[in-house]
RODO-2510 file (C-alpha; in nm, 4 decimals, decimal comma):
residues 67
     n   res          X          Y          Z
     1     x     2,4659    -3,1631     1,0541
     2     x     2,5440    -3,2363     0,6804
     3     x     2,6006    -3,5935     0,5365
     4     x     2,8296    -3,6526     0,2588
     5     x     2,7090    -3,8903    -0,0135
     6     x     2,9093    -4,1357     0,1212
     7     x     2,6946    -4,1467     0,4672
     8     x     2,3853    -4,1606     0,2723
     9     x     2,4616    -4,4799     0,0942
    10     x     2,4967    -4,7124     0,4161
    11     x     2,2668    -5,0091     0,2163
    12     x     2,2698    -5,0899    -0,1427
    13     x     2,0783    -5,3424    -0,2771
    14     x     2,2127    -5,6437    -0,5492
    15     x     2,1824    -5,4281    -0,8812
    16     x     2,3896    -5,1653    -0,6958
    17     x     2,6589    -5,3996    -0,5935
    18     x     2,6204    -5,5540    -0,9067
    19     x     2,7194    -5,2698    -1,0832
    20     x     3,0244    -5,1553    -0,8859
    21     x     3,1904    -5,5057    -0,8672
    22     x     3,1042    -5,5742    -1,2965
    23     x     2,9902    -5,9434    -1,1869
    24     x     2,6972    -6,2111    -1,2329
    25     x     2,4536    -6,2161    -0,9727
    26     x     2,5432    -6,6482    -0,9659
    27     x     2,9467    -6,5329    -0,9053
    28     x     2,9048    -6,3130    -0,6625
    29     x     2,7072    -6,5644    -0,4328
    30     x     2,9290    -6,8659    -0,5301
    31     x     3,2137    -6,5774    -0,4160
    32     x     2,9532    -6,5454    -0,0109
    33     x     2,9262    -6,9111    -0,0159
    34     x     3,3120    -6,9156    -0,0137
    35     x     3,3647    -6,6460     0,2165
    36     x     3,5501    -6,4113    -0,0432
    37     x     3,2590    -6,1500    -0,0603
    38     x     3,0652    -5,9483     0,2092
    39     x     2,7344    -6,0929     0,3229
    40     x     2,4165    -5,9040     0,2930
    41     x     2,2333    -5,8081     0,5401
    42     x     1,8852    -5,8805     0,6171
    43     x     1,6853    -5,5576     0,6525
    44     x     1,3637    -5,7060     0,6670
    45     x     1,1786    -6,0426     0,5667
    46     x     1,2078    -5,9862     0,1647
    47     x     1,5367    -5,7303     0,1450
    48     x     1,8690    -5,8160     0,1539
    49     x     2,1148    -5,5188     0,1790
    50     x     2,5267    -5,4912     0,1493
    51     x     2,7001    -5,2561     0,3349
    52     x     2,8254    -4,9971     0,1108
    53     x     3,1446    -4,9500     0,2922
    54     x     3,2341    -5,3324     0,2697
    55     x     3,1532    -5,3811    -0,0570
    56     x     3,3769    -5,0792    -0,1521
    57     x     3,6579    -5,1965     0,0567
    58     x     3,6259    -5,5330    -0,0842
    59     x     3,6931    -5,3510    -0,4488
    60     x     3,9633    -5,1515    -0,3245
    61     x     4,1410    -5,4673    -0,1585
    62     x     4,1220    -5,6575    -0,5353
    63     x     4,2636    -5,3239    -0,6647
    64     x     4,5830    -5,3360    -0,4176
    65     x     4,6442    -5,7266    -0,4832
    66     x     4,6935    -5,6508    -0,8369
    67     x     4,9662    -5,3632    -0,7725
***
């Protein structure tokens, strides 16, 4: 059975997320605190992960509000 890319990037960690969303690492926890950003998710004792999928649909969602 072959993944696509997609599949293989279920976890990303904060540079990752970083990166995608062009924001401070201070913003986009003020933005979880609020309830306006997806939460990570705690993959072990020290690593904190986002869900690939909801942090893209959280992009796409700022991308619709503007049009």
């Amino acid at each position: 059975m072959a993944s696509s890319p997609q599949q293989l990037e279920l976890f990303i960690r904060l540079p990752a997320v970083l990166q995608k969303v062009g924001m401070s690492k201070s913003f986009v926890y003020d933005l979880i605190t609020q309830d306006k950003f997806p939460k990570p998710v705690k993959v072990s004792s020290r690593i904190s992960c986002w869900v690939a999928a909801e942090v893209d649909q959280w992009v796409q969602e700022r991308i619709d509000a503007r049009d």
